[in-house]
N, C-alpha and C positions, 0 to 999 in steps of 0.2 A: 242668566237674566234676559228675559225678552224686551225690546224693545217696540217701541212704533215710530215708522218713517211718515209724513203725510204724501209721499211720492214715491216710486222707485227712482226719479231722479234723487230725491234726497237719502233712499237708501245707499245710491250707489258712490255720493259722497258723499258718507257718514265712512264707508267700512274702506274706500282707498284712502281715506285720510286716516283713518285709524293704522292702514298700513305703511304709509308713507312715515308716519312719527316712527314706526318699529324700524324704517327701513334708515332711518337717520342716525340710529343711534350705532350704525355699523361703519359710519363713514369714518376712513382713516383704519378700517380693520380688514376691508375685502378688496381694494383696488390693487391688481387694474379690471376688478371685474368690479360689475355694477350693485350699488347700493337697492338692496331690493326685499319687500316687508310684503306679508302676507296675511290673509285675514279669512278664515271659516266659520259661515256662521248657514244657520235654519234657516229659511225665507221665507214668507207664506203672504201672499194678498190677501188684503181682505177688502170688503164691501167699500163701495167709494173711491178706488184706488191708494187706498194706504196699505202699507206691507208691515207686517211684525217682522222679527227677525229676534232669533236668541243664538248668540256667541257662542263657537264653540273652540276658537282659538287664534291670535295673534303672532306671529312670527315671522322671522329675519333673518338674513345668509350673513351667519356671527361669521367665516373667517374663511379664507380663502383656502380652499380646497375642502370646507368643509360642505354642510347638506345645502341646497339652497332653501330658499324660503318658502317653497312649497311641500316641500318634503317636510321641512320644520314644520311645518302647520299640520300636515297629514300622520308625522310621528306625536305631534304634540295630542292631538284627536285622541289617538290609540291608547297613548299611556294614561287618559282621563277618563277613555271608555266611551269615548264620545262617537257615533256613525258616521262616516264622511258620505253613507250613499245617499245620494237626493241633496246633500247640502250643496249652496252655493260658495266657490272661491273669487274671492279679489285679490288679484298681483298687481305690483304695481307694473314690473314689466313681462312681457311675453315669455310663456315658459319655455325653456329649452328644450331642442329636441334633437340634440348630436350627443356623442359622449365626449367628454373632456376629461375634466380633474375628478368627477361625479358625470353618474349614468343620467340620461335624458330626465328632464321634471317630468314629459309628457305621458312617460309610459307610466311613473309614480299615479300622476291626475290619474287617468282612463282605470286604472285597479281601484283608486280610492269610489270610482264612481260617483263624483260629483255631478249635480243637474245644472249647473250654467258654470262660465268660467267668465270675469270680466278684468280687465285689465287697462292698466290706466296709459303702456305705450309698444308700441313696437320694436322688436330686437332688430337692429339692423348687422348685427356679428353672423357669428356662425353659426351662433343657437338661434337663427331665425329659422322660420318654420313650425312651430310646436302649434299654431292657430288653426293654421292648414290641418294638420293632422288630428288635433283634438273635434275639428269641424267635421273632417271624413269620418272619423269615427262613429260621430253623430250627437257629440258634446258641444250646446246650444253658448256660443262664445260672442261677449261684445267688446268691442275696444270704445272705449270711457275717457275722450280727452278732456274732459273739463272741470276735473281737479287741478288747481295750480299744484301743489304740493307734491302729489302721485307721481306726475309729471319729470318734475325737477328733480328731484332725488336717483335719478337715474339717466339727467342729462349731461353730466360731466363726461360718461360713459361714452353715449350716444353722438357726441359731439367728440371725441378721439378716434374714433371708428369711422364717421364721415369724412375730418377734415385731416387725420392724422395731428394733430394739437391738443396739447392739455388745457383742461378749462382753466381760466385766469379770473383768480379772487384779488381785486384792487382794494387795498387797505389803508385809509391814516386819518390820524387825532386832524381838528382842527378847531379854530377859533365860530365863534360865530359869525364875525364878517370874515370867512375865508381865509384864515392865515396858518399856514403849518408849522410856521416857524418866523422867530421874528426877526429885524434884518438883518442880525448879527448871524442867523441860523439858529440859535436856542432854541428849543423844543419841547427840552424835558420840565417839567412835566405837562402836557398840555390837556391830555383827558387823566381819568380816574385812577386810580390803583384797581377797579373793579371793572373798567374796561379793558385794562392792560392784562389783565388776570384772562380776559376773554380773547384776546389775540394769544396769548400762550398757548393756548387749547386751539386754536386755530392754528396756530403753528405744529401742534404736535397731530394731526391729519391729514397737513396736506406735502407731496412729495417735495417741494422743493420753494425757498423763496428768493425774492429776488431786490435787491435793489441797485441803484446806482453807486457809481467810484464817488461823487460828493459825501451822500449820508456816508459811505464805507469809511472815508476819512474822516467826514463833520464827527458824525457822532458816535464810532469806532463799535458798532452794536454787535451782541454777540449772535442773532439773531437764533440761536437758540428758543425750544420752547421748557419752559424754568417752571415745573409743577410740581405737584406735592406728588403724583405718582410719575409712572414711566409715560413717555408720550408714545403716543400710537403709532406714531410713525417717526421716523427720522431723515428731517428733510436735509436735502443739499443746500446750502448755503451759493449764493450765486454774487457774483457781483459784476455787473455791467462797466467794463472799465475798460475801454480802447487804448489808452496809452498806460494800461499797468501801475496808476500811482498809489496804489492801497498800500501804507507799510505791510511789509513781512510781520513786524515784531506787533503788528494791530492784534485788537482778539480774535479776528477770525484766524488770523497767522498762527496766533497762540493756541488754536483749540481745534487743529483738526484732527485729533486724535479723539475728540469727545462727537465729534460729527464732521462729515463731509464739507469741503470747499470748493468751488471752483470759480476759477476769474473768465471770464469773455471778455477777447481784447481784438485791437486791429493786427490781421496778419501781422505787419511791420513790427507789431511788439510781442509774436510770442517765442522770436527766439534772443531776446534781449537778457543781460544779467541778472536784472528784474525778474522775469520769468523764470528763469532756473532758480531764482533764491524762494520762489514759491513753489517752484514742483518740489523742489528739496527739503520745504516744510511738510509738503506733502499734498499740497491743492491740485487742484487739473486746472491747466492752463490751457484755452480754446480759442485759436483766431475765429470766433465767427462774427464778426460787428464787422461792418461796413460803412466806412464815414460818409461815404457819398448818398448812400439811403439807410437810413437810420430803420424805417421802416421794414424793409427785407431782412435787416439784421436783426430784427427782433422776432421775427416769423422765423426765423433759421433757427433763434436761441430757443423758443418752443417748439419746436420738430427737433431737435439734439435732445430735449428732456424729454421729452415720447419717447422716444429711440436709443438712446442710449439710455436712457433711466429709468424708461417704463414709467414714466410721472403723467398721472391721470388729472392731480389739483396744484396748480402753482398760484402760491400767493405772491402780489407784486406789492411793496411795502414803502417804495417809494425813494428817493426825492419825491419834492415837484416835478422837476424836470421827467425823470421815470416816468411816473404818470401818465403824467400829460400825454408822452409820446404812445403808451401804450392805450390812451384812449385816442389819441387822432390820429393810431394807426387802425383804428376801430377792431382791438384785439382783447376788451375787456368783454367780461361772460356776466362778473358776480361784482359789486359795489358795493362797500360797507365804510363809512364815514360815522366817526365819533364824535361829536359836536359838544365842545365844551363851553359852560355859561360864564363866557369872556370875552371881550373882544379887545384888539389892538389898535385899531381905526388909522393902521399906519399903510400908506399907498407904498412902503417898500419892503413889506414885510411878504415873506417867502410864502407864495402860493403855488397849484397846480398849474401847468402846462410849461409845452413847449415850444421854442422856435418856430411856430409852424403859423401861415395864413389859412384859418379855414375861414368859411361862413357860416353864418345860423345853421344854415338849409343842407350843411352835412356834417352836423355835429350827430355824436352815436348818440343814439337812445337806450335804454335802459328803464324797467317797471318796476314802480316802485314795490315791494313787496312786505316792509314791516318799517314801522315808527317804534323804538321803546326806549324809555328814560333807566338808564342806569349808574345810578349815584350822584345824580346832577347833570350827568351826559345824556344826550339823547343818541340813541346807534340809529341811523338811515342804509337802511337795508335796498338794495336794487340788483336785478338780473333781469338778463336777457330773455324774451320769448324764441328765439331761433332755435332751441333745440327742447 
């Protein structure tokens, strides 16, 4: 089917957004390589500056080690009988041009003989380079920052690769006026059964979650993701807990044969009784917290999940307290708040933050990026522009 853009700006964000949804639905199935969707289609100007354009195929790097997402697009062409020469490609990120797990995208592009190549970011890994190359070649290539989408779907990546750190998705239910919990600590239930359905699934993609020794004991969660099918990934279960007080016989105690555990404690406590009745259930137990800077010890606890876990998305689930510190230690990437139509109106009922003096004028920022009501709840969607 042919289409009409009234711009070549609006063709070129029509088909990275077109690829960017392909490249979404692999998250949780290709890390620690990048989430990345690809889109071939005909281009033609016409009079005016408007372009037709007709589809010749959508595709996305389904599974680590498998095709990448241009190759998927250039096999998919083939088997429909479709010409890749003269067509234009949009990726979202720069195609590789080394060998790895798969042969370079670049040499694939240059046989397929496509006329423009556009792409929505640059590879800062080892497969950078392929722009250069398809450009010597004499394949007419544009870099397209200004799809939000195209963008972000391939900056959890791009942002492990820079800072050595996983990107950090901050998550939790709340009241309308601000309460996570009320001051007893109760919680449950405070958003939907069809919100909660939507953290499962967020649980089951991203490598690792985390929260504090409070919730671990408040509210003893399994933090498992609990679906109807298998989840995509199987995170590490983490628990921020300096002086070790998580019972052993908790469910995370009880269940690390169904998934991974580990406690982060203060040196001082990881060679205590405590500690050995958890390595013996079977958790890892890691002095890396620091009570003097709360801060560096949570930079530590994100560079050990890089590095030792090859974790590219960690979800932080919370306390308050958790939070907090992880936003004013300005280490949050991705913001997602559940807003349920309730309120407490009680000044002691358990909210975000912690201990800490800041000011207005260096609070993190965060864009907002999506409003939507589900079930009664509204979900406030925010990420960072920095990668």
């Amino acid at each position: 089917m042919t289409e009409r853009y009234p711009s070549e700006e609006a063709l070129h964000q029509a088909m990275l957004r077109r690829a960017a949804l392909a490249a979404l639905r692999s998250q949780g199935l290709v890390e620690p390589n990048p989430c990345v969707g690809a889109v071939v289609a005909r281009a033609q100007r016409l009079a005016g500056g408007a372009y037709a354009a007709t589809l010749a195929a959508v595709a996305r790097h389904r599974r680590l080690g498998g095709p990448h997402a241009e190759v998927e697009a250039i096999e998919r062409c083939a088997a429909r009988g479709e010409p890749t020469e003269g067509a234009w490609l949009w990726v979202t990120l720069e195609p590789c041009a080394h060998h790895g797990r798969t042969p370079p995208c670049v040499e694939a592009i240059l046989r397929a003989g496509f006329a423009r190549v556009i792409i929505a970011s640059r590879d800062p890994g080892v497969g950078a380079g392929g722009l250069e190359q398809l450009r010597q070649a004499g394949v007419p290539c544009l870099v397209y920052e200004r799809e939000p989408l195209s963008c972000a779907v391939s900056a959890p990546y791009r942002k492990r690769l820079a800072t050595g750190l996983p990107w950090v998705i901050a998550k939790w239910a709340q009241t309308i006026d601000g309460a996570l919990a009320d001051r007893a600590g109760a919680s449950r239930w405070i958003s939907s059964h069809t919100s909660r359905r939507l953290v499962h699934r967020l649980r089951g993609r991203v490598d690792a979650v985390i929260v504090g020794a409070d919730t671990a004991c408040r509210d003893d969660p399994q933090l498992t993701a609990r679906l109807d099918r298998l989840p995509r990934r199987r995170a590490l279960r983490v628990v921020l807990d300096p002086s070790l007080r998580t019972p052993v016989d908790s469910a995370l105690g009880r269940s690390t044969h169904k998934a991974p555990v580990a406690l982060l404690c203060a040196p001082q406590s990881a060679d205590t009784p405590q500690a050995r009745l958890w390595r013996n259930a079977g958790a890892v137990v890691e002095p890396l917290l620091d009570a003097s800077d709360r801060g560096a010890g949570l930079q530590q606890t994100l560079r050990w999940l890089a590095q030792e876990h090859d974790a590219t998305n960690v979800l932080v689930e919370g306390g308050g307290a958790t939070l907090g510190a992880f936003f004013a230690h300005d280490l949050v990437d991705e913001a997602m708040a559940f807003v349920a139509p309730r309120a407490l109106g009680d000044s002691h009922a358990r909210r975000i933050g912690a201990p800490l003096s800041r000011r207005l004028s260096e609070a993190s920022s965060l864009s907002l990026v999506r409003v939507r009501g589900r079930a009664g709840d509204a979900l406030l969607h925010w990420r960072t522009l920095r990668w």
